[in-house]
C-alpha positions in Angstrom: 5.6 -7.9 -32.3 2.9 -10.1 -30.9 2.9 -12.2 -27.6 3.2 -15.6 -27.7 1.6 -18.1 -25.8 4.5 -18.5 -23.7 4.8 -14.4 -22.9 1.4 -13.8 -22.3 1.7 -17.2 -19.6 5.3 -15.5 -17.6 3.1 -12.3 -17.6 0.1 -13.5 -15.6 2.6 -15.3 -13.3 4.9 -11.9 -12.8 1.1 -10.1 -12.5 -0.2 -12.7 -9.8 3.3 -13.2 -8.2 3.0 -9.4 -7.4 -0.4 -9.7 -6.1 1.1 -12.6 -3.9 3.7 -10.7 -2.6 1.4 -7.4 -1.8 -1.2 -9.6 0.3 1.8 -11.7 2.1 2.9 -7.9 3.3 -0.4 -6.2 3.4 1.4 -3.6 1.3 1.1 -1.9 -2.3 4.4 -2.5 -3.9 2.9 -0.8 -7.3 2.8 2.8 -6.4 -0.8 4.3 -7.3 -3.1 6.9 -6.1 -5.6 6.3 -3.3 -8.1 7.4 -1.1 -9.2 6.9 2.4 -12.3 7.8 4.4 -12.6 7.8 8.0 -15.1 8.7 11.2 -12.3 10.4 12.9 -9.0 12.0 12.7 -8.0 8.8 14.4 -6.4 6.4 11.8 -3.5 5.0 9.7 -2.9 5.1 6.1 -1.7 2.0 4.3 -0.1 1.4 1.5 3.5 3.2 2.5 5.7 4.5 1.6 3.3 7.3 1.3 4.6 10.1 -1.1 2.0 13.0 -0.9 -0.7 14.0 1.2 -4.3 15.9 1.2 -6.6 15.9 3.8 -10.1 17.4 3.8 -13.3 17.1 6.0 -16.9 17.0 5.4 -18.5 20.1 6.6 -22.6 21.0 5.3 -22.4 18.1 3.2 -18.9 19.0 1.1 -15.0 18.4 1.6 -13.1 21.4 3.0 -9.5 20.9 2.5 -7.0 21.6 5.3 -4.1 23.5 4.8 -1.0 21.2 4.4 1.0 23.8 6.5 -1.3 22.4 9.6 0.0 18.9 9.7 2.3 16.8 8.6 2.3 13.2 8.0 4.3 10.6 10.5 6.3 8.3 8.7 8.2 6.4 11.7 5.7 3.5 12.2 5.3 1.1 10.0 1.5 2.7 8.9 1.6 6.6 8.7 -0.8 8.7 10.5 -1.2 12.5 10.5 -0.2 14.7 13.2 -1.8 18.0 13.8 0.4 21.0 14.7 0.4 22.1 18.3 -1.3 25.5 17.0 -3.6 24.5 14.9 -7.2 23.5 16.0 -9.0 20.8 14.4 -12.1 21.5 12.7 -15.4 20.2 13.7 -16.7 17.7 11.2 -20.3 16.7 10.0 -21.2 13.3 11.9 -20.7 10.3 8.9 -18.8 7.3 8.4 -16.8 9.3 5.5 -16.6 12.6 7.6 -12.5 12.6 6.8 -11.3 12.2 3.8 -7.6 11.6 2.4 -6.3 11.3 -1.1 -2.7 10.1 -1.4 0.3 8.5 -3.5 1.3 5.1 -1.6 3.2 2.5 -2.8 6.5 2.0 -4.4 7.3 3.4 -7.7 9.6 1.1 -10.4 12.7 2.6 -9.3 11.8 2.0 -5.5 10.7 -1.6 -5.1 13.6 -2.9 -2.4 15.8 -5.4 -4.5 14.6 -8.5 -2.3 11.2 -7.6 -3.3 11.9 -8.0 -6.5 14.0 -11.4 -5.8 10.6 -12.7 -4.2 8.4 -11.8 -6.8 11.2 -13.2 -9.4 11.6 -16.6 -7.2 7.4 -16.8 -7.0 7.2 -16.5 -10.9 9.8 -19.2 -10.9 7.9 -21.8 -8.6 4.4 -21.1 -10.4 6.4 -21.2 -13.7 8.0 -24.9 -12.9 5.0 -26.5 -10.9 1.9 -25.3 -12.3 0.0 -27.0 -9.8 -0.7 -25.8 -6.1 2.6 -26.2 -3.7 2.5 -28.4 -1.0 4.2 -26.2 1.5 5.8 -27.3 5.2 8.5 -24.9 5.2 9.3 -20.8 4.6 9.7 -20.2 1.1 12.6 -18.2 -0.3 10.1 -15.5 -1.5 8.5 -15.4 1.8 11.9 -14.9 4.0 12.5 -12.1 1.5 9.3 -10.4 2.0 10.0 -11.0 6.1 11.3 -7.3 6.5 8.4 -5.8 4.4 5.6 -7.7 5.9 3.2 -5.8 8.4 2.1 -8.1 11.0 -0.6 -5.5 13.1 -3.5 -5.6 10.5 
């Protein structure tokens, strides 16, 4: 079966209404694999709900990978951070810009997008598929008062 004109045109709109919707929240709604580097043990991750967790730190030039038994990962604000375990003393770590490093799942997977999510993106396809020109907006949209409870507002 091949793609018509028409197809391949809803599909862009469905990909850039997603895009939309991920920088109106400042989240990932399509789950996906990332990594994050830091100074510090100080930071967030973004792109929650985050799903799995490994943390390392640069010691003589190569990653040494804590011990997931030694932290665990606080989901209760809106951007998770790690928390170190009373017990467990935090390694030194070679003085660089990427000195910590943390590969995770974020995001939402297919079956997890929130239903108003979905409603937004639908309503966004709907408004780029009926006035293919910019909007000329005054008010909240539909898709935006959707989004509301998903949106982070600190970044």
């Amino acid at each position: 079966m091949t793609l018509s004109n028409e197809d391949t045109l809803i599909q862009t709109l469905i990909n850039a209404s997603v895009l939309w919707a991920e920088g109106y929240c400042k989240r990932v709604f399509a789950g996906g694999s990332f990594e994050l580097y830091s100074d510090s043990y100080d930071f967030t991750i973004p792109n929650a709900p985050v799903s799995s967790v490994s943390l390392s730190y640069l010691s003589s030039g190569s990653y040494v990978v804590i011990n997931g038994s030694n932290y665990k990962v606080d989901t209760t604000e809106i951007e998770p951070c790690i928390v170190f375990n009373d017990t467990y003393e935090v390694p030194d770590y070679d003085t660089s810009i990427e000195a910590i490093k943390v590969a995770y799942t974020g995001g939402y997977s297919d079956t997890t997008v929130p239903d108003n999510v979905k409603q937004a993106i639908l309503c966004k396809v709907a408004s780029m598929y009926d006035n293919r020109t910019e909007e000329n907006q005054r008010w909240v949209t539909t898709a935006e008062m959707l989004l509301m409870p998903y949106r982070i507002f600190n970044i």
